[in-house]
MARBA-298272 format. One record per atom (N, C-alpha, C): residue in one letter; y, x, z; residue number from 1. Coordinates in Angstrom, 2 decimals, padded with zeros to 5 digits. Layout:
% residues N
SITE paba      yy      xx      zz rokol
SITE    A       Y       X       Z   NUM
...
% end
This chain:
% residues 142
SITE paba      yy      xx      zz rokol
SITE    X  007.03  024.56  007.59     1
SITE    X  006.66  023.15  007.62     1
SITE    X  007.90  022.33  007.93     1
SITE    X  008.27  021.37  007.12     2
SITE    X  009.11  020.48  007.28     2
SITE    X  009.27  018.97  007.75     2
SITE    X  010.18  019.04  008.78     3
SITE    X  009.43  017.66  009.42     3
SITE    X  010.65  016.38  009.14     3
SITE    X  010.53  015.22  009.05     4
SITE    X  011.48  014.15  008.73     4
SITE    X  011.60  013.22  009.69     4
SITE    X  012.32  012.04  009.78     5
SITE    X  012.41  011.05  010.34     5
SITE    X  011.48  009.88  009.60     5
SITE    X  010.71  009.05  010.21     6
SITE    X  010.21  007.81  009.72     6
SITE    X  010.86  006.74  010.56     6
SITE    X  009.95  005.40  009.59     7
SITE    X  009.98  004.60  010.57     7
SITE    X  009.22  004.58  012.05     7
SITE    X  008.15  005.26  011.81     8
SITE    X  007.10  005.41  012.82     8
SITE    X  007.85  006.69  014.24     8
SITE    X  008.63  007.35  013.24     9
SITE    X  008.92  008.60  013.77     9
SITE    X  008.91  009.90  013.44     9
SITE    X  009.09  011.06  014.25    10
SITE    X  009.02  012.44  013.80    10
SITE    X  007.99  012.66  013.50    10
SITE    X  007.68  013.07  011.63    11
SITE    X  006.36  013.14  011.31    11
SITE    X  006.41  014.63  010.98    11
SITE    X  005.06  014.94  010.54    12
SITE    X  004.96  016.20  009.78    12
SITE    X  004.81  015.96  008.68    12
SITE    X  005.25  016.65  007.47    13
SITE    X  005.06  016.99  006.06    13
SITE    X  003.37  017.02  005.89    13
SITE    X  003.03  016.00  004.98    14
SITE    X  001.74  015.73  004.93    14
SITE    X  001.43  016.72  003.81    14
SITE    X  000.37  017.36  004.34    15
SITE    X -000.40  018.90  003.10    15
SITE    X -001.62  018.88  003.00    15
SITE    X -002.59  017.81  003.68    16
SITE    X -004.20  018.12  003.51    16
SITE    X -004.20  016.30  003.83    16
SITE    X -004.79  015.75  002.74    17
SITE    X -005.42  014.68  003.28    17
SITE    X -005.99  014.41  004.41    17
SITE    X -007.18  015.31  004.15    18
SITE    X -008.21  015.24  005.71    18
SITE    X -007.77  015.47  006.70    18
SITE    X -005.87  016.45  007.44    19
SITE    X -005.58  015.96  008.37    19
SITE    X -005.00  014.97  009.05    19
SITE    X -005.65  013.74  008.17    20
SITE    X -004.76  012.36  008.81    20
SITE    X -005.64  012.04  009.63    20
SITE    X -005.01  011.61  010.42    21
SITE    X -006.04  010.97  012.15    21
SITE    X -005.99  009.42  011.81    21
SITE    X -007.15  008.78  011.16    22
SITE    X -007.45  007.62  010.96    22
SITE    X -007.17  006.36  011.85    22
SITE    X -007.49  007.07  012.93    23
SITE    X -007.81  006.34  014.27    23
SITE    X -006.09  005.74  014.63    23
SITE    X -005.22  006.98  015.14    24
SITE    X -004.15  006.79  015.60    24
SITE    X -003.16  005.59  014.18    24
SITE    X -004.07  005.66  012.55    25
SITE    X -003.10  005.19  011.95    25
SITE    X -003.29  003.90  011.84    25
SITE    X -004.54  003.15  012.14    26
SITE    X -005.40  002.52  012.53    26
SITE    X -004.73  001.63  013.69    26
SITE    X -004.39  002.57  014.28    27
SITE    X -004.08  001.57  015.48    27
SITE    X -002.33  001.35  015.63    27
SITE    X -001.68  002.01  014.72    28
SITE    X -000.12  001.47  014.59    28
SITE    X -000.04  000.57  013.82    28
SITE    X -000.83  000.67  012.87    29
SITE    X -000.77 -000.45  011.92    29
SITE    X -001.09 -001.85  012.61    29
SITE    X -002.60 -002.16  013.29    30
SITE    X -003.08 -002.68  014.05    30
SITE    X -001.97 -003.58  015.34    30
SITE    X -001.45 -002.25  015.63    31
SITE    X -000.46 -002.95  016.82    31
SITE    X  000.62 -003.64  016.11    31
SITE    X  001.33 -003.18  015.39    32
SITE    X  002.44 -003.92  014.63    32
SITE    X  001.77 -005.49  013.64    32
SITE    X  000.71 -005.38  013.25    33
SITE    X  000.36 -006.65  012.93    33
SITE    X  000.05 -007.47  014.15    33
SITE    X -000.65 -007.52  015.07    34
SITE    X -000.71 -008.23  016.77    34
SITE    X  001.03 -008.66  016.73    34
SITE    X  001.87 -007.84  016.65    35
SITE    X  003.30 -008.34  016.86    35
SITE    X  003.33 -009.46  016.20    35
SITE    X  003.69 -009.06  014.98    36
SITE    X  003.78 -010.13  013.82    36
SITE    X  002.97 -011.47  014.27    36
SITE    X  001.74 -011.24  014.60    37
SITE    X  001.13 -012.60  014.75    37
SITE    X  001.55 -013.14  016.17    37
SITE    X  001.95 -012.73  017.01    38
SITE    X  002.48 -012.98  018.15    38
SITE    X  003.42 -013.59  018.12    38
SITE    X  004.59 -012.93  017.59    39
SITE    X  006.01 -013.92  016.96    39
SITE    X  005.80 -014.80  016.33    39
SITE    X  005.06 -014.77  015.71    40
SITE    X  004.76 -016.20  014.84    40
SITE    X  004.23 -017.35  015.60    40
SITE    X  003.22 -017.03  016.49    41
SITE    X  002.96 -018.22  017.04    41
SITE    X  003.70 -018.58  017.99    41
SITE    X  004.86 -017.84  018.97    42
SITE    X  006.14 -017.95  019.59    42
SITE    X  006.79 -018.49  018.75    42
SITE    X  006.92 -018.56  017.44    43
SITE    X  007.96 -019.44  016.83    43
SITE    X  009.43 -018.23  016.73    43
SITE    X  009.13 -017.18  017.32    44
SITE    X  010.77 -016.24  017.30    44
SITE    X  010.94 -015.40  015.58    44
SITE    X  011.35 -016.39  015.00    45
SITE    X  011.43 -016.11  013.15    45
SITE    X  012.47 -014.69  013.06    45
SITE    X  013.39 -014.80  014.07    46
SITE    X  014.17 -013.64  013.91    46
SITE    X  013.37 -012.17  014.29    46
SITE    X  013.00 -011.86  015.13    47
SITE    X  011.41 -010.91  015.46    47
SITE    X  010.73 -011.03  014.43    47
SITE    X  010.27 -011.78  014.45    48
SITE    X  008.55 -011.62  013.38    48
SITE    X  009.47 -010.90  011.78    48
SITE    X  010.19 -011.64  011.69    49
SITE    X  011.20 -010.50  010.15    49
SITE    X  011.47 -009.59  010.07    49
SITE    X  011.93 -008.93  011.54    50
SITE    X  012.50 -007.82  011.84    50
SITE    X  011.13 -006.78  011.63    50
SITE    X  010.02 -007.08  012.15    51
SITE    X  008.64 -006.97  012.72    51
SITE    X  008.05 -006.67  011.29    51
SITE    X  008.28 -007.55  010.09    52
SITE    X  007.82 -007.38  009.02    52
SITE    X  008.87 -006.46  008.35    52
SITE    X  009.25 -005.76  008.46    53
SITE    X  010.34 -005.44  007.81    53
SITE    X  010.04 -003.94  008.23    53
SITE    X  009.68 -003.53  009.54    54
SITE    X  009.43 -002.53  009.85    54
SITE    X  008.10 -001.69  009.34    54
SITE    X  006.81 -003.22  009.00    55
SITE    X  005.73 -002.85  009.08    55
SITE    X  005.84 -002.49  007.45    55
SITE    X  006.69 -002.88  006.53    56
SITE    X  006.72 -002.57  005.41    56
SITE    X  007.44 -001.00  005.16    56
SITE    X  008.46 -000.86  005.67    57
SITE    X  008.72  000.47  005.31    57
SITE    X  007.99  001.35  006.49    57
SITE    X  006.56  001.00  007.31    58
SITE    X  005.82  002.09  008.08    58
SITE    X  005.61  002.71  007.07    58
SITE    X  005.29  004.36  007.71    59
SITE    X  004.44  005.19  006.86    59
SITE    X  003.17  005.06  007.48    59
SITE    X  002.36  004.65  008.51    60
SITE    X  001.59  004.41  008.57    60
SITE    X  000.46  003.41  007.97    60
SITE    X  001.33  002.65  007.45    61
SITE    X  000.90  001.20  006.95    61
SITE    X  000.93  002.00  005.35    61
SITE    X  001.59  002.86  005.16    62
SITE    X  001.49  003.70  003.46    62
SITE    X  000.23  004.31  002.92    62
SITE    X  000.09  004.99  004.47    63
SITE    X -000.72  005.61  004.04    63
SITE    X -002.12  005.03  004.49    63
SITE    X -002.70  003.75  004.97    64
SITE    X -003.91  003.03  005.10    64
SITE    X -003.65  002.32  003.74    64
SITE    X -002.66  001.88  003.26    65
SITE    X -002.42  001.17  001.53    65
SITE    X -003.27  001.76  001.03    65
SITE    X -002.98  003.16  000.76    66
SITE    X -003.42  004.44 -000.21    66
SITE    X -005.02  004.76 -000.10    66
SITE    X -005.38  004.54  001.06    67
SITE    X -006.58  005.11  001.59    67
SITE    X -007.51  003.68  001.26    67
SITE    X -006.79  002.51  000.95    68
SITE    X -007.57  000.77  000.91    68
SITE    X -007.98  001.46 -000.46    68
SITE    X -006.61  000.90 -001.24    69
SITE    X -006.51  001.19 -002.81    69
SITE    X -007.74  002.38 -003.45    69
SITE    X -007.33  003.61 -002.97    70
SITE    X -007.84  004.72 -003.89    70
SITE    X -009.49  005.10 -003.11    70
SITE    X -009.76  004.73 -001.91    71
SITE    X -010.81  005.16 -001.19    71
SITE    X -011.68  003.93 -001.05    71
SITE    X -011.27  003.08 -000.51    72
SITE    X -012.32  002.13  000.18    72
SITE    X -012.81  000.63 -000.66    72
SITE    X -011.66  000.90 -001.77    73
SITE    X -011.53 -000.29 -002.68    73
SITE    X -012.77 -000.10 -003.78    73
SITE    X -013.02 -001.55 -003.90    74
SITE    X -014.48 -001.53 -005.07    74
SITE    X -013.84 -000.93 -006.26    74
SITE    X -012.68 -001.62 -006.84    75
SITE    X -011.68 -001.11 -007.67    75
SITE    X -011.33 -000.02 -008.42    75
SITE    X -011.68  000.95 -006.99    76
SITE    X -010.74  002.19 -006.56    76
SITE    X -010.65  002.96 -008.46    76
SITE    X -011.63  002.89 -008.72    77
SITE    X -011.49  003.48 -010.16    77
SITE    X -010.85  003.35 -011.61    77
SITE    X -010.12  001.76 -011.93    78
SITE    X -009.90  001.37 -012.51    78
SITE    X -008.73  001.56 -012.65    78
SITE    X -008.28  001.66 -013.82    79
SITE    X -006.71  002.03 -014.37    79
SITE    X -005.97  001.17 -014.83    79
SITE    X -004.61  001.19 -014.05    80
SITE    X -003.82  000.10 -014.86    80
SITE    X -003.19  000.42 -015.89    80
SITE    X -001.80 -000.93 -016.38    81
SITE    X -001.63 -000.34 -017.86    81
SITE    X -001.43  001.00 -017.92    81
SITE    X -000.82  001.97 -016.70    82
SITE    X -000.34  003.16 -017.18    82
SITE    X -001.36  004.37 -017.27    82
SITE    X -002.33  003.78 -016.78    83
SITE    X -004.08  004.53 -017.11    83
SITE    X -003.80  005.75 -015.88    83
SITE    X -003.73  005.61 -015.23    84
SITE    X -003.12  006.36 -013.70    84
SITE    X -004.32  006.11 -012.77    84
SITE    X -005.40  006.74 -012.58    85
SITE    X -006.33  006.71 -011.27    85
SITE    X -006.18  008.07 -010.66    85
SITE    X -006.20  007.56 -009.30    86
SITE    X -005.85  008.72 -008.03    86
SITE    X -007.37  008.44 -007.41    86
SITE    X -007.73  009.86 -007.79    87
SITE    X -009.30  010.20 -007.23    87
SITE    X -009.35  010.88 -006.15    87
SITE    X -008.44  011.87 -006.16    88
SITE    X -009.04  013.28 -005.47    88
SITE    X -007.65  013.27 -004.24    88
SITE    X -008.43  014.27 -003.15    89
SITE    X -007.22  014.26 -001.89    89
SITE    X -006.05  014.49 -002.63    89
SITE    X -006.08  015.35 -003.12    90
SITE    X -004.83  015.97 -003.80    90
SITE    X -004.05  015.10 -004.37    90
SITE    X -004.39  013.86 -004.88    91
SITE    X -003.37  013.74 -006.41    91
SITE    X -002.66  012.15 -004.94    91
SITE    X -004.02  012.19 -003.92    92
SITE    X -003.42  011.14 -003.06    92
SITE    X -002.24  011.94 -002.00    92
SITE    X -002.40  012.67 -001.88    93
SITE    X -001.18  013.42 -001.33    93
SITE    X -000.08  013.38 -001.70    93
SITE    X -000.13  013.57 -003.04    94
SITE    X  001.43  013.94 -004.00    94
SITE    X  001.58  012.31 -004.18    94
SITE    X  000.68  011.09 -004.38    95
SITE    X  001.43  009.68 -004.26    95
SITE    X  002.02  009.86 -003.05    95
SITE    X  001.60  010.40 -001.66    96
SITE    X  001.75  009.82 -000.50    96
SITE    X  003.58  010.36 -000.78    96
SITE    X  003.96  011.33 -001.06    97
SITE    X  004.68  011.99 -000.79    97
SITE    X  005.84  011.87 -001.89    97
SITE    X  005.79  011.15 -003.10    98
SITE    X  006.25  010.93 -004.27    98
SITE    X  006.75  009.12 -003.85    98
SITE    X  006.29  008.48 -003.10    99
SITE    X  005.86  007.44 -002.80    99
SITE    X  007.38  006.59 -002.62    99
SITE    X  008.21  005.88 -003.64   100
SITE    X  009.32  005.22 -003.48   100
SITE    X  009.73  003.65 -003.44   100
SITE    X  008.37  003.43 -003.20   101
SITE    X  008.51  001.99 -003.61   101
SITE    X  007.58  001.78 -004.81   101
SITE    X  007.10  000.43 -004.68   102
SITE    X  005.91 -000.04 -006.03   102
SITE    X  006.79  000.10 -007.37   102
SITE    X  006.35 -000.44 -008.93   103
SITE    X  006.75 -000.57 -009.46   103
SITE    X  007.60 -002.12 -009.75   103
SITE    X  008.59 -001.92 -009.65   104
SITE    X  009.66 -003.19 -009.83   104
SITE    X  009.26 -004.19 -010.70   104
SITE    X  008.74 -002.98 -012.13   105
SITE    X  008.27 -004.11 -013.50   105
SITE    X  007.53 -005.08 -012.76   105
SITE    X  007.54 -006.52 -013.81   106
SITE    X  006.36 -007.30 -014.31   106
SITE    X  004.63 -006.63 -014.31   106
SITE    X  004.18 -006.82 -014.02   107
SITE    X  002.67 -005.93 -014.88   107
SITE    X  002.56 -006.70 -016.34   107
SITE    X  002.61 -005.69 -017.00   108
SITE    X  001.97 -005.83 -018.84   108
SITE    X  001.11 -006.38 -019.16   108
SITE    X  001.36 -007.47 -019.62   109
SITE    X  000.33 -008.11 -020.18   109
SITE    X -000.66 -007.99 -021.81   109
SITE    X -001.92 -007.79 -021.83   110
SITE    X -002.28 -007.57 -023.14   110
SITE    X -003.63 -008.33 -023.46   110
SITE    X -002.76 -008.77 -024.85   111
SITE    X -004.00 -009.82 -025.52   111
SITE    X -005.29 -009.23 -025.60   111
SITE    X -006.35 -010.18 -024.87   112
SITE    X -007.25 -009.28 -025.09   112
SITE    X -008.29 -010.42 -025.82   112
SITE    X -009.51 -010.10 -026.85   113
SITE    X -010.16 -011.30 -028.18   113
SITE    X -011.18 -011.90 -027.18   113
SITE    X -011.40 -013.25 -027.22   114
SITE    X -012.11 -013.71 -026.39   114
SITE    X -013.48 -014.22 -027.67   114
SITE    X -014.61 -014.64 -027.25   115
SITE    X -016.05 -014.78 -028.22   115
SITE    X -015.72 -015.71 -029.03   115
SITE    X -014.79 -016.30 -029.05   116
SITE    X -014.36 -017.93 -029.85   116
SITE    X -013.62 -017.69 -031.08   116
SITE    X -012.90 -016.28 -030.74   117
SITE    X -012.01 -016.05 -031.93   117
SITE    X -010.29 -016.07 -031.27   117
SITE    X -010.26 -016.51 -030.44   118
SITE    X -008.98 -016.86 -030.17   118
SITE    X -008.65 -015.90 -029.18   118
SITE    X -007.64 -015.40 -028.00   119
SITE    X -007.25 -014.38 -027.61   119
SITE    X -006.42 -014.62 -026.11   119
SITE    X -006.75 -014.26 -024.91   120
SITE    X -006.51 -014.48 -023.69   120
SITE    X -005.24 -013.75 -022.89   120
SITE    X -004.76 -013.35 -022.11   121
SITE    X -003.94 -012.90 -021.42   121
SITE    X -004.91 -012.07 -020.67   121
SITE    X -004.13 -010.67 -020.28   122
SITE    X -004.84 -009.83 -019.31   122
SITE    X -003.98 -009.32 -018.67   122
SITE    X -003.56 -008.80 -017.03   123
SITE    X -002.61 -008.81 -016.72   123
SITE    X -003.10 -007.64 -015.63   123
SITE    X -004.03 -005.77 -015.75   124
SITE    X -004.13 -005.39 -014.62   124
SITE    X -002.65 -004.41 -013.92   124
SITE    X -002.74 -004.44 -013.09   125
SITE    X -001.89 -003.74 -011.73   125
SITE    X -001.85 -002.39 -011.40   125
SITE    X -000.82 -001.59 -011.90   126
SITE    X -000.91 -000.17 -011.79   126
SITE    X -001.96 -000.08 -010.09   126
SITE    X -002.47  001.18 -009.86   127
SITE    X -002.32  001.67 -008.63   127
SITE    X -001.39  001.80 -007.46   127
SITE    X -000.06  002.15 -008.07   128
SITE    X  001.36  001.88 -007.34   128
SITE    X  001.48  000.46 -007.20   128
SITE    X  001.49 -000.86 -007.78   129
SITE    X  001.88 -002.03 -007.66   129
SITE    X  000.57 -002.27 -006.85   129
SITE    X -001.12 -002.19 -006.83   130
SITE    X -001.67 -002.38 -005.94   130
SITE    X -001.45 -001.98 -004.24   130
SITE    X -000.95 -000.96 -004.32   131
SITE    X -000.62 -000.30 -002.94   131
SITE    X  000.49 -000.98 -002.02   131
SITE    X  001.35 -001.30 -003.21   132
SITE    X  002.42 -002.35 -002.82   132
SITE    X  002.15 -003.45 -002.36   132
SITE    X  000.92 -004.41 -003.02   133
SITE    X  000.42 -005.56 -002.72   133
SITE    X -000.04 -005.14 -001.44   133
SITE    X -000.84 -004.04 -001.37   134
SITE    X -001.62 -004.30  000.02   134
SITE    X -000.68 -003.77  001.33   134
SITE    X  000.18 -003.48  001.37   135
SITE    X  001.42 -002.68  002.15   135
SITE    X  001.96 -004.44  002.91   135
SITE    X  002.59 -005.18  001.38   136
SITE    X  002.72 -006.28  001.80   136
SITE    X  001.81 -007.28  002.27   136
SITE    X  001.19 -007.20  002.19   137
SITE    X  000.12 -008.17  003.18   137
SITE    X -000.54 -007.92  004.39   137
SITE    X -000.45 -006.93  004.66   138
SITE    X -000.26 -006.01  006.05   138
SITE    X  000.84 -006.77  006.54   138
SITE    X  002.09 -007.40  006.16   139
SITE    X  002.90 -007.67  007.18   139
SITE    X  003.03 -009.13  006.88   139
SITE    X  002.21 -009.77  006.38   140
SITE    X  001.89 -011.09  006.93   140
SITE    X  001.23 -011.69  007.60   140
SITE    X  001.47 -012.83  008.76   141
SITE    X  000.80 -013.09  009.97   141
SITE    X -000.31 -014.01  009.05   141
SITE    X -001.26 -013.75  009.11   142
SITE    X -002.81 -014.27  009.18   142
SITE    X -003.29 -014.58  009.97   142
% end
């Protein structure tokens, strides 16, 4: 078993979904947003950045993304342009662990025929760029 450095800290090499402790990830995430909103209403802009900055590259905050996105989300099933749905523990493991950052692109847009005859914009969000969205909004004070 191989263990790394995080932001969070000395983790273990994640191998079974089901041994993630919800609770404990739950509550780092949890505490680091309380920061964020704390600095903010202190007004200390240099903190609250630093604060967001951390809560973005957490792995804790990665892996509640993953678990919003692919588990708890109405969504959870729907494929973006790259037709990519993460169903099963497994395939969420190998994102967790494959996991480098969202996708940089634009999301693809495709004409899609509307009842009139004429033709609309459609614009959905890989799974990776969703996870990203929700990673980042985790570290904004609300």
């Amino acid at each position: 078993m191989m263990s790394e450095m995080t932001t969070n800290g000395l983790k273990k090499q994640l191998e079974n979904w089901n041994q993630i402790n919800w609770k404990k990830v739950n509550k780092a995430v949890r505490n680091l947003r309380q920061r964020i909103f704390r600095a903010r209403k202190l007004g200390d802009f240099r903190k609250l950045r630093n604060l967001q900055k951390l809560i973005q590259k957490s792995y804790a905050n990665l892996l509640l993304s993953v678990r919003r996105i692919t588990q708890t989300n109405q969504g959870k099933a729907t494929a973006g342009i790259d037709k990519e749905i993460v169903n099963t523990p497994e395939q969420r493991v190998i994102l967790v662990k494959t996991w480098n950052g969202g996708n940089l692109k634009p999301t693809r847009r495709v004409e899609i025929p509307k009842p009139n005859g004429k033709k609309r914009p459609l614009g959905i969000p890989t799974v990776r760029d969703r996870i990203e969205q929700a990673i980042v909004k985790n570290s904004l004070a609300l």
